[in-house]
N, C-alpha and C positions, 0 to 999 in steps of 0.2 A: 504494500500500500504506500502512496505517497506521503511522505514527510509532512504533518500540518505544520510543526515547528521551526522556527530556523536554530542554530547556534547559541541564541543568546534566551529564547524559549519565548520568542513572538511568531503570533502566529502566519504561516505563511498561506497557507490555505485554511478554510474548515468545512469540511468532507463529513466527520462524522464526530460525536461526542463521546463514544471507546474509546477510552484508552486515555483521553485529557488530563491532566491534572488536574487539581481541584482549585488551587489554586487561579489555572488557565478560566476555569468556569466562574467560581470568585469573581474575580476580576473583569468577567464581562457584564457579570450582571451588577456589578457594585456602578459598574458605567452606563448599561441602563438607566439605571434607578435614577442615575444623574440625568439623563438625556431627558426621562419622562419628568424631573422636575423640574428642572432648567434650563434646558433644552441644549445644544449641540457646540455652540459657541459662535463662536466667526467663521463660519465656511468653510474646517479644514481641509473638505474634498475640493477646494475651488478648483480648476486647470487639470480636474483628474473627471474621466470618464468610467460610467458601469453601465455592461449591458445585462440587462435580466434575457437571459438566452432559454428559455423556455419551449422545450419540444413538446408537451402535458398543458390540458388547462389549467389553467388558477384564478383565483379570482381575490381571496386574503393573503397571500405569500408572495403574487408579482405587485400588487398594488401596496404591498406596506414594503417592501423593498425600494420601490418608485420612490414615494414617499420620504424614507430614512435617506438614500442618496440627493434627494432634492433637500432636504434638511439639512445635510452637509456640503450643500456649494455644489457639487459634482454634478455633472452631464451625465445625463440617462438616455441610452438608446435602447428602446423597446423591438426583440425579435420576434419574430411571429411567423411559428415553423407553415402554418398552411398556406404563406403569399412569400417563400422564403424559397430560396435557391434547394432544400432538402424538397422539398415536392420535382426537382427534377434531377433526385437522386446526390445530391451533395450531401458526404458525410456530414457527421458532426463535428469530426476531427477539422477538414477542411473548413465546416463553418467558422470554429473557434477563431483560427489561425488567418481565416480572412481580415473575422474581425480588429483581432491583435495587429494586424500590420497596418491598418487603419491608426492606431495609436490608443486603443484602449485595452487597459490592462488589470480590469476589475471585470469578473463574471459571477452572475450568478445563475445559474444553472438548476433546466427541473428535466428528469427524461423518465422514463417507462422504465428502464433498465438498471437493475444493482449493479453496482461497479459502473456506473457510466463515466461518473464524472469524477469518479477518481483516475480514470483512464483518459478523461482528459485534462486531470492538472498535471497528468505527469507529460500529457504533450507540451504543454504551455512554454513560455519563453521562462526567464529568469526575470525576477519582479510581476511577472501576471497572477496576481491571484484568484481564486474559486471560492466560493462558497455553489454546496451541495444545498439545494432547495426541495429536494425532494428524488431521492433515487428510486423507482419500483419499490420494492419491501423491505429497503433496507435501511434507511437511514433519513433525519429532517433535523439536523441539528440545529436551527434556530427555533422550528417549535417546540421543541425542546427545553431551549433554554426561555424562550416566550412564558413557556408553564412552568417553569421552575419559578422564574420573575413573579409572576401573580401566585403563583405559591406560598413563596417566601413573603412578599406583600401583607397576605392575606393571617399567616401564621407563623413566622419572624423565620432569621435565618437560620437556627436550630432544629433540621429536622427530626433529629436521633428520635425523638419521641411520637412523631408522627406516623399515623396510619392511613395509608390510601390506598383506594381500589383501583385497580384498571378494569375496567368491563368492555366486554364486545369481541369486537373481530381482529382477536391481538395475531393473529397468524399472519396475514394479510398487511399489518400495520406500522408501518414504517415510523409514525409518530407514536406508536407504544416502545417501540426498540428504542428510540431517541429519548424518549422520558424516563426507562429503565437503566438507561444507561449512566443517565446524568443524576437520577433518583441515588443508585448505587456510590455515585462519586461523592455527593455531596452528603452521605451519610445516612438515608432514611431509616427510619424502625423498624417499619413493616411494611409491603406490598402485597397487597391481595390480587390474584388474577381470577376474574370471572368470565370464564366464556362453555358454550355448549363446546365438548369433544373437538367437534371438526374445526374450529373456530382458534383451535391453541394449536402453534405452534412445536413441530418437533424437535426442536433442536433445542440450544442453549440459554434459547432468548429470557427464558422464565427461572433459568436458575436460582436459586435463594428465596421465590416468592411463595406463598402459599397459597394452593391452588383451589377454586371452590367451581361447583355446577352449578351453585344457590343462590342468586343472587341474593336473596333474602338474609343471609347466613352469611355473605361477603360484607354485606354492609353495615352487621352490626357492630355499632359503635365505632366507624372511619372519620376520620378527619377531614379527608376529601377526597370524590368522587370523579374519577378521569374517565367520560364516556367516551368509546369510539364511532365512527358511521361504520354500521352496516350496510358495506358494498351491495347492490340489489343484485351482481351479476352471482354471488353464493346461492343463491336463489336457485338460478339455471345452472348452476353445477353440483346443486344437489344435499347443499351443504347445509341449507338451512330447510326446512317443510315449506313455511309459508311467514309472511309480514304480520300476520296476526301470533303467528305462534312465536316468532322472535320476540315481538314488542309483549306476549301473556308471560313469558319465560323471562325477560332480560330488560323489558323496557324501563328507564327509571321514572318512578310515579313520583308524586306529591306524598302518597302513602309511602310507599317505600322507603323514600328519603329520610322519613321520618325515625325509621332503624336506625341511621347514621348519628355522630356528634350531634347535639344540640346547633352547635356552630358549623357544622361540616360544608365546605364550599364543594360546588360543582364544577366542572371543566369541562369544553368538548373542544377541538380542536377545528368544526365546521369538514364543511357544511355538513350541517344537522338533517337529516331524516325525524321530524317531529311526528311524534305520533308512532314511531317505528323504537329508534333507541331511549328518546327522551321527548319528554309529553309540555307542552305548552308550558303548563303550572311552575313547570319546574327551570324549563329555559329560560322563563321570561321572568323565574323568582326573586328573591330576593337573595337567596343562597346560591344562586348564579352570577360566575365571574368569566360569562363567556365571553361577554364585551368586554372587558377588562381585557381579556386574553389579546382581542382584534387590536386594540388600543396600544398594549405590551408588545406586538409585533414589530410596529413601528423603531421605540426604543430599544428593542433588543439587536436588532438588524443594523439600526445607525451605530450601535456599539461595535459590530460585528467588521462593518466597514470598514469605519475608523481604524480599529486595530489592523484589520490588513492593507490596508490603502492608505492610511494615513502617516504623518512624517513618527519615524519614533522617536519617544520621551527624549530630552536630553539630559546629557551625564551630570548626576549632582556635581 
């Protein structure tokens, strides 16, 4: 995998939140916090350009990207794979590399595929850096750190005593890996994973959490509740019966919720299927910090920037 660090432990890329320091994560979000209160400062992106290179739709992850690089001075060029030279077969590789010689050397990057876009920081020049916006099933390390920010917000920076559920379609979820990961870094208490059989993951992803089929029984007594969307195409592969029986089995209620902490916040990372994972009452609650989340993307991403685009600290 490619190096996110340089030499001196800033970062050069960020691909994924395995394996960071905790420190490295610290440290971004301690700069959030600052961004969402104070905002960015003078321009440090001024004379620096970012493309948000997106092969995948988006709609909260290219626009709060847009967004944090306009906050920071920097020029934003918006790709747009269906009116873009890959509809007449131009790699991804090629695309990068077009762009790079145009003079921008900030990407942020979403594709279909695991490994994409670590495959293409390692094409990249020297000084271009990547952030990973979302790779197929493997990695979203700024929603990530987005959810840790309104976590931490919400329940200080301490999480050793904390208990949270992840629910849903954690096999599939590239923003559950990215939240276990950082979950893990930063010290959590406990993690619950709630999903039907076909819905969890085989491999490693869930190591250390304790595993439930209840949702009922996952939530008693959690600190905070990380819903996932339920992809509708599980559906047509078999994996789920039907939208009634997901949402009877898994959906989070008003009742439900009430299992939880008195205080327990909720989380989804969008877009929401209401009525499927999670029920009006509960989205639009008061124990709802999904807006909060859309709002923390902003600041978490301009932090994100910064550190890899931006001039480094000078020597005390």
């Amino acid at each position: 995998m490619t190096e996110q660090l340089d030499a001196q432990g800033r970062l050069r890329h960020l691909l994924t939140l395995e394996g960071l320091p905790r420190s490295v994560l610290e440290r971004l979000l301690d700069r959030a916090q600052a961004i969402a209160e104070r905002g960015a400062g003078a321009a440090p992106l001024a004379g620096r350009a970012v493309c948000t290179l997106f092969f995948e739709p988006s709609t909260r992850t290219r626009m709060s990207f847009q967004r944090a690089a306009q906050r920071l001075g920097a020029d934003v060029l918006n790709f747009d794979a269906s009116t873009s030279s890959t509809t007449k077969g131009e790699t991804a590789r090629d695309t990068l590399k077009n762009i790079e010689a145009m003079g921008v050397h900030g990407f942020v990057v979403r594709h279909a595929d695991n490994g994409a876009v670590d495959a293409l920081a390692a094409a990249a020049a020297p000084g271009t850096a990547l952030v990973n916006a979302g790779d197929g099933r493997h990695a979203h390390p700024t929603q990530g750190l987005l959810d840790m920010l309104t976590l931490r917000q919400a329940k200080g920076a301490d999480f050793s005593a904390l208990r949270v559920a992840i629910v849903g379609d954690i096999r599939h979820s590239r923003v559950a890996r990215s939240d276990l990961h950082a979950l893990r870094t930063l010290g959590i208490g406990e993690v619950r994973a709630c999903a039907p059989a076909a819905l969890l993951p085989d491999d490693a992803t869930l190591d250390g959490c304790a595993l439930y089929d209840d949702l009922d029984a996952a939530l008693d007594g959690v600190d905070a509740v990380m819903m996932l969307r339920l992809q509708r195409e599980r559906m047509e592969e078999g994996l789920v019966p039907s939208l009634e029986a997901y949402h009877a089995a898994y959906g989070l209620t008003a009742a439900r919720l009430r299992r939880a902490a008195a205080d327990a916040v909720v989380l989804h990372p969008g877009p929401m299927n209401r009525g499927v994972e999670i029920d009006d009452e509960v989205a639009d609650g008061p124990q709802s910090l999904i807006l909060r989340q859309v709002a923390n993307g902003v600041a978490v991403r301009a932090a994100v920037l910064e550190a890899l685009l931006g001039d480094p600290p000078a020597a005390a």
